[in-house]
TORTOR-151921 format. One line per field, with one value per residue: residue number from 1; chain; x, y, z of N, C-alpha, C in turn. Coordinates in nm, 4 decimals, decimal comma, padded with zeros to 6 digits, always signed. Example, Ala and Ser with C-alpha at 12.3 -4.5 7.8 and 13.67 -1.06 7.14 Angstrom:
BEGIN
pos	1;2
unit	A;A
n.u	+01,3190;+01,2850
n.v	-00,5690;-00,2250
n.w	+00,7800;+00,7080
ca.u	+01,2300;+01,3670
ca.v	-00,4500;-00,1060
ca.w	+00,7800;+00,7140
c.u	+01,3200;+01,2900
c.v	-00,3300;+00,0030
c.w	+00,7800;+00,7870
***
This chain:
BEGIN
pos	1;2;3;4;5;6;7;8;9;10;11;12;13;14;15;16;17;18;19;20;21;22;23;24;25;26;27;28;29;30;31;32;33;34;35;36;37;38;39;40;41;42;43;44;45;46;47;48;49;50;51;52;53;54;55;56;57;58;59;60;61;62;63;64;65;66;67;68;69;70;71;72;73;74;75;76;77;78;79;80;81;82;83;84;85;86;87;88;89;90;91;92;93;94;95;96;97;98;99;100;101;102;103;104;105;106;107;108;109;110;111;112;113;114;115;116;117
unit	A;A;A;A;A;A;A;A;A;A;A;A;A;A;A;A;A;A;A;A;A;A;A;A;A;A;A;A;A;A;A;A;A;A;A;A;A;A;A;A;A;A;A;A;A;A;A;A;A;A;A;A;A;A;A;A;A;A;A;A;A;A;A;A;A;A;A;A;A;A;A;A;A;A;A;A;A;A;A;A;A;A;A;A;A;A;A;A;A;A;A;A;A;A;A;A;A;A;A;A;A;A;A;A;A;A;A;A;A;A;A;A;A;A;A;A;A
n.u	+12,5372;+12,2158;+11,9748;+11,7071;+11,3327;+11,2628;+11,0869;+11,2126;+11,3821;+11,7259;+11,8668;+11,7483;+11,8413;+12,0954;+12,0878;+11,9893;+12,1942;+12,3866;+12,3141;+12,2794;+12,5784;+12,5950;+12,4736;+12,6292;+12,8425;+12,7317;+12,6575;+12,9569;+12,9896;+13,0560;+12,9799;+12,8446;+12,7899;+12,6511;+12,3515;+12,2724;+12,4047;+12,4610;+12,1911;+12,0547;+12,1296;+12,0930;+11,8503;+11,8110;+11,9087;+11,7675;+11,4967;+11,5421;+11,5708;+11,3262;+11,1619;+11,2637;+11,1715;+10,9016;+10,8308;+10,9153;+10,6512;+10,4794;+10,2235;+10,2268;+10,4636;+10,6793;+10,6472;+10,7697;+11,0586;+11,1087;+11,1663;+11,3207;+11,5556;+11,6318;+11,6507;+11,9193;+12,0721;+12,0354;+12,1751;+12,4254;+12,5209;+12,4880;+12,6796;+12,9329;+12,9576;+12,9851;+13,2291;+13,3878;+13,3558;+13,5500;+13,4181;+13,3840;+13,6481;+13,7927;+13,8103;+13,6330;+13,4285;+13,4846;+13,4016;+13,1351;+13,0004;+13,1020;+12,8921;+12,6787;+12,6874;+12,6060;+12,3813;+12,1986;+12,2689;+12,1283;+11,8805;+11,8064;+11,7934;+11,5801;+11,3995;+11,3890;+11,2901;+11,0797;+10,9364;+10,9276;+10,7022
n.v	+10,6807;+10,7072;+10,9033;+10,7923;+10,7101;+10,8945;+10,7260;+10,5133;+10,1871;+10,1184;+09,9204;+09,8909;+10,1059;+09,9929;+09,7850;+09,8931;+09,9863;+09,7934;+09,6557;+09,8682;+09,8907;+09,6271;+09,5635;+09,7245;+09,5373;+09,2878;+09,3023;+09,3105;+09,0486;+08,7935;+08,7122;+08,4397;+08,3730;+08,5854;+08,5489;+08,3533;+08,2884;+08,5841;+08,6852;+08,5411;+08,6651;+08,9133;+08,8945;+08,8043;+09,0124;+09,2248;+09,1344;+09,0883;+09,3689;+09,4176;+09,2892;+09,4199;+09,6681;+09,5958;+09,5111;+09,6814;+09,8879;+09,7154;+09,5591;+09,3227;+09,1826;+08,9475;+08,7473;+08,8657;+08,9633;+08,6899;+08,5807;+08,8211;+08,7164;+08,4733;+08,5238;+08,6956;+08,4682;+08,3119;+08,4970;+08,5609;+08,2391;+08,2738;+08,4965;+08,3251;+08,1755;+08,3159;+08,4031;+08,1671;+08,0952;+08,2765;+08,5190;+08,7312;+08,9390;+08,8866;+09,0262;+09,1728;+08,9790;+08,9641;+09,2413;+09,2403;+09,0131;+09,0788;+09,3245;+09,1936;+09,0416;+09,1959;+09,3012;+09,1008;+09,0568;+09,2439;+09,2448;+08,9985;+09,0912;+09,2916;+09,1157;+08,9711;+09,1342;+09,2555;+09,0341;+09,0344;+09,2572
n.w	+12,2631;+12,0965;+12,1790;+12,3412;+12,4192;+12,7135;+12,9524;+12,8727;+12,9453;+13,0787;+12,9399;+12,6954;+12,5288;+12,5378;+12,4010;+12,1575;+12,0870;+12,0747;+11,8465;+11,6642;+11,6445;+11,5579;+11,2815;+11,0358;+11,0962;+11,0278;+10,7923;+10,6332;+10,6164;+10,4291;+10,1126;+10,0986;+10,3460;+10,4637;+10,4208;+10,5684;+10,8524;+10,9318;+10,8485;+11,0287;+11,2755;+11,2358;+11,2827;+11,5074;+11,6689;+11,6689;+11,7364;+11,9539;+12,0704;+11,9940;+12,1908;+12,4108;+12,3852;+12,3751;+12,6506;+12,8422;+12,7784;+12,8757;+13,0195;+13,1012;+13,1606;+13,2236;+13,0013;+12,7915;+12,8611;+12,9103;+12,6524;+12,5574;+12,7348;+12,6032;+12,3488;+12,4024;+12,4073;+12,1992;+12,0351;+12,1709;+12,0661;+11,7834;+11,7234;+11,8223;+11,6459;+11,4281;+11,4388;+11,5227;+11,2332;+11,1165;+11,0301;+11,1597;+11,3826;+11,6655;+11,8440;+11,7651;+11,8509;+12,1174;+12,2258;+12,1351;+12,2925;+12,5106;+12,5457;+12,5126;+12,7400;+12,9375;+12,8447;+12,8816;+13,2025;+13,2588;+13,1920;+13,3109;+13,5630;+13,5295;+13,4895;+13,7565;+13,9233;+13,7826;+13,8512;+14,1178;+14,1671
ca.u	+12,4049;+12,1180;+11,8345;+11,5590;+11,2097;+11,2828;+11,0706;+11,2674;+11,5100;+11,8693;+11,8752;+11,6351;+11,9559;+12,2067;+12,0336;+11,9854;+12,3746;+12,4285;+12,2148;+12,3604;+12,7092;+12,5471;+12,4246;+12,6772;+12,9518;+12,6836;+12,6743;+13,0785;+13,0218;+13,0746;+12,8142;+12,8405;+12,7588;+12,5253;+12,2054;+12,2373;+12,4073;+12,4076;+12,0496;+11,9853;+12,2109;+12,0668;+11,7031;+11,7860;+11,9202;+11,6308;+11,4055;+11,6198;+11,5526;+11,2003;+11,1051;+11,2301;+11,0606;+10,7637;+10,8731;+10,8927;+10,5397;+10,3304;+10,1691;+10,2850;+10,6277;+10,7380;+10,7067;+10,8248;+11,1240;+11,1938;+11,1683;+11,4231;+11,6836;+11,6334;+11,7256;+12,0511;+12,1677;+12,0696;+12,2647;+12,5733;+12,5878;+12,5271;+12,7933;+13,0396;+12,9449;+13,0412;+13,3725;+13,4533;+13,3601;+13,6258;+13,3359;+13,4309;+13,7266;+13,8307;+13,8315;+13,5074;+13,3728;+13,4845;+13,3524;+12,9913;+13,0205;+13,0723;+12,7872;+12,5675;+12,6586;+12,5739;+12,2491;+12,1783;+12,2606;+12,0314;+11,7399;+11,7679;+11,7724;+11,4260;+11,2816;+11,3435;+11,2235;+10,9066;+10,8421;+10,8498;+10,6050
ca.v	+10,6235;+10,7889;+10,9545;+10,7391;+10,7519;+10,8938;+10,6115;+10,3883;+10,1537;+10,1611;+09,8223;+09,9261;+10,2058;+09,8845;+09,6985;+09,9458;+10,0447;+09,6689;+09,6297;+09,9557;+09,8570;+09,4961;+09,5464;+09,6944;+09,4136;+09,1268;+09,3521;+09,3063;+08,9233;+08,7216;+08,7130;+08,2998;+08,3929;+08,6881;+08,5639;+08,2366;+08,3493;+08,7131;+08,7237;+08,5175;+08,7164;+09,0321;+08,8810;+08,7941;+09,1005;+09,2975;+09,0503;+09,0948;+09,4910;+09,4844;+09,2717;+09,4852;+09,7832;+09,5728;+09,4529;+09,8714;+09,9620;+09,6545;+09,5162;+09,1727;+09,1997;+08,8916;+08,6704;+08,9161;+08,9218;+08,5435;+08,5597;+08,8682;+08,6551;+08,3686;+08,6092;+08,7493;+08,3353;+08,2299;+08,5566;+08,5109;+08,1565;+08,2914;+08,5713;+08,2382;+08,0913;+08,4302;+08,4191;+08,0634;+08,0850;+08,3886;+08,5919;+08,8793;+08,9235;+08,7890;+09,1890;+09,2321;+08,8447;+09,0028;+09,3164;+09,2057;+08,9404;+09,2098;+09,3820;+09,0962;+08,9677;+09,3290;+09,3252;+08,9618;+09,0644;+09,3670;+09,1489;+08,8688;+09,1775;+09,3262;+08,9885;+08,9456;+09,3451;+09,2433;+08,8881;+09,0975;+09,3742
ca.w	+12,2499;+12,0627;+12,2571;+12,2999;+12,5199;+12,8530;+12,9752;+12,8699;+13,0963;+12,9967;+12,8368;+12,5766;+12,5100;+12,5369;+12,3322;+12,0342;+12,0640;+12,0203;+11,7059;+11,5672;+11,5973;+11,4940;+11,1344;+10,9710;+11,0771;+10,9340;+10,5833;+10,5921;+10,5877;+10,3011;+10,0513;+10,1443;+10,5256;+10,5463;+10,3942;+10,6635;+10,9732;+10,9091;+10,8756;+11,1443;+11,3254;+11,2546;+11,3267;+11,6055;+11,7562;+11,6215;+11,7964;+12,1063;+12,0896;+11,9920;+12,2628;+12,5268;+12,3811;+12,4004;+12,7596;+12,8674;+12,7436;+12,9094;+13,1895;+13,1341;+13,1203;+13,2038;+12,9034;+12,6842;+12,8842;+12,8409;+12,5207;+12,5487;+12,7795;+12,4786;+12,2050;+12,4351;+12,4699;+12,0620;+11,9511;+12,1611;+11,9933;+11,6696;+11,7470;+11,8570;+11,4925;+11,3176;+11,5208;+11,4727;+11,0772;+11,0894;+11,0185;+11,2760;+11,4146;+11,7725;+11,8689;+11,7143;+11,8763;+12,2255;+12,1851;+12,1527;+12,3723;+12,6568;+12,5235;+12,4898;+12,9129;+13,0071;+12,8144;+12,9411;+13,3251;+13,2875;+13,1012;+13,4725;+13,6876;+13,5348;+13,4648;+13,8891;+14,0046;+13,7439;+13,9455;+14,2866;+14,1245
c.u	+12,3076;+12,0145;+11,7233;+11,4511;+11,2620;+11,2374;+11,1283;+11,3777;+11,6299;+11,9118;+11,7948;+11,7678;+12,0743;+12,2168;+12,0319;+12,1552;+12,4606;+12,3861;+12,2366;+12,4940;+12,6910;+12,5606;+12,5503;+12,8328;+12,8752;+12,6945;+12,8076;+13,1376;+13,0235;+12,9632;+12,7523;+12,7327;+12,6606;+12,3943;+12,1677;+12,2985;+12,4221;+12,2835;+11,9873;+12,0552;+12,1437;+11,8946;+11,6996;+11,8131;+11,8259;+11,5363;+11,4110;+11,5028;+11,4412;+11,1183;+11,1389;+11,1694;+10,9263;+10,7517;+10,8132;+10,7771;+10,4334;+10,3324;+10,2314;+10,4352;+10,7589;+10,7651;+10,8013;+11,0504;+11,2479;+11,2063;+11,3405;+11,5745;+11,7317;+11,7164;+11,8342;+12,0959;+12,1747;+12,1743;+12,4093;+12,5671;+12,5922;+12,6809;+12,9075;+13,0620;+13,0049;+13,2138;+13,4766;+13,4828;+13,4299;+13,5069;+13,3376;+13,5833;+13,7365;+13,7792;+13,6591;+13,3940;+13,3562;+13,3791;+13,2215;+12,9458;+13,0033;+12,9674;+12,6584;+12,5517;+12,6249;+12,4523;+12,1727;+12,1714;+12,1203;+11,8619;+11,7123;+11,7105;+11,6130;+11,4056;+11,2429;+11,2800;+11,0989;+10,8386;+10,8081;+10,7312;+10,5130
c.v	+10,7299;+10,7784;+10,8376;+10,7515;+10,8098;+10,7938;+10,5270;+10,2714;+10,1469;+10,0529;+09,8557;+10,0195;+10,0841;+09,7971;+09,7428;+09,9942;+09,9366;+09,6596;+09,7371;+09,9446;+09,6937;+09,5072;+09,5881;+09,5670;+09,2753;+09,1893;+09,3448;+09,1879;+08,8934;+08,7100;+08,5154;+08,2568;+08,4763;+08,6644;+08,4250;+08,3253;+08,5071;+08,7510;+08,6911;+08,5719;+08,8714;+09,0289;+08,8738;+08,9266;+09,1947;+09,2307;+09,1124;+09,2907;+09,5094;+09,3932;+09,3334;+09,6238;+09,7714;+09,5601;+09,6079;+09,9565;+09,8806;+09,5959;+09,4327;+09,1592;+09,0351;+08,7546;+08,7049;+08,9669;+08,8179;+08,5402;+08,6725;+08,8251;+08,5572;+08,4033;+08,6590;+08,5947;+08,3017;+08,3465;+08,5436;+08,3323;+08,1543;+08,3891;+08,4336;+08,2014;+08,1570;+08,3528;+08,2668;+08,0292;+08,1909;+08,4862;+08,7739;+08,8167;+08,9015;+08,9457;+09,1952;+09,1451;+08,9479;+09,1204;+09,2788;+09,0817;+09,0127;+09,2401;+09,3068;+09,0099;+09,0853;+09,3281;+09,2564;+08,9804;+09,1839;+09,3554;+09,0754;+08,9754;+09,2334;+09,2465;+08,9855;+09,0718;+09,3022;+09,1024;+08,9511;+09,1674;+09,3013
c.w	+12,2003;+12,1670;+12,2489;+12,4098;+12,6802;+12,9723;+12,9699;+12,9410;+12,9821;+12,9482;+12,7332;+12,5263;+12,4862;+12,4147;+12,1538;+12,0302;+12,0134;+11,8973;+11,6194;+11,5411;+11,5237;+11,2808;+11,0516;+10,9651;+10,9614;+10,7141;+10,5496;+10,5906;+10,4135;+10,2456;+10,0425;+10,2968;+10,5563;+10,5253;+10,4883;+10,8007;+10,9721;+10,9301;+10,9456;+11,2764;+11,3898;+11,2905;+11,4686;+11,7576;+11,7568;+11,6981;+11,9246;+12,1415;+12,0888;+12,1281;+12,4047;+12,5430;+12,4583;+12,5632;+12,8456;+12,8625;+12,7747;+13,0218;+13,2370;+13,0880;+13,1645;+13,0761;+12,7874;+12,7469;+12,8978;+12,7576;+12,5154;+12,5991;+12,6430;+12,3570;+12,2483;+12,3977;+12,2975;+11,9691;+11,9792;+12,0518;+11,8899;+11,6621;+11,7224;+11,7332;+11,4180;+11,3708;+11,4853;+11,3173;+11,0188;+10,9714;+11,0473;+11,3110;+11,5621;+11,8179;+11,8953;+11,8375;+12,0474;+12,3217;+12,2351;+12,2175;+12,4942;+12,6692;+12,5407;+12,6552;+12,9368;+12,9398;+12,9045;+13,0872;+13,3371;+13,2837;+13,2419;+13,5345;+13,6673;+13,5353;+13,6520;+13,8976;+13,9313;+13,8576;+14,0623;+14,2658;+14,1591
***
């Protein structure tokens, strides 16, 4: 994992490790596939990441949160879409699948610790 804010919680680190091993798989789609699910693929994990930056640096941390659980649930089913449209490979599908329930558990756990705050 690259260095990032010391502030920062360790999904924000999860999250960019996902989205760096992310991008270049969607650039090794089909030039049929990457400018539809590819790009909504790679929007959405980018989304994912920048809203828990945003999540990390503000007061109100829980909408930006939901929004971040939202973007873990529409990328696994884009992920499923790659996987089923032999897009990725089963390996690959798994892979970020893992990555994407370990973001996702980490995303519930702050969303609750922010509701107690």
């Amino acid at each position: 994992m690259k260095k990032l804010d010391e502030g920062a919680p360790v999904v924000v680190g999860k999250a960019y490790d996902f989205v760096l091993w992310l991008l270049p798989k969607v650039e090794n789609f089909p030039k049929a596939h990457r400018f539809t699910v590819g790009e909504r693929l790679t929007t959405h994990g980018l989304d994912l990441l920048t809203s828990l930056v945003e999540a990390a640096y503000s007061r109100e941390k829980a909408g930006l949160l939901d929004q971040a659980s939202r973007k873990v649930n529409s990328t696994r089913l884009l992920l499923r879409m790659a996987k089923d449209l032999k897009l990725m490979s089963i390996e690959a599908y798994g892979f970020s699948a893992e990555k994407l329930d370990e973001i996702g558990r980490m995303v519930g756990g702050w969303s609750k610790a922010a509701a107690r705050a």
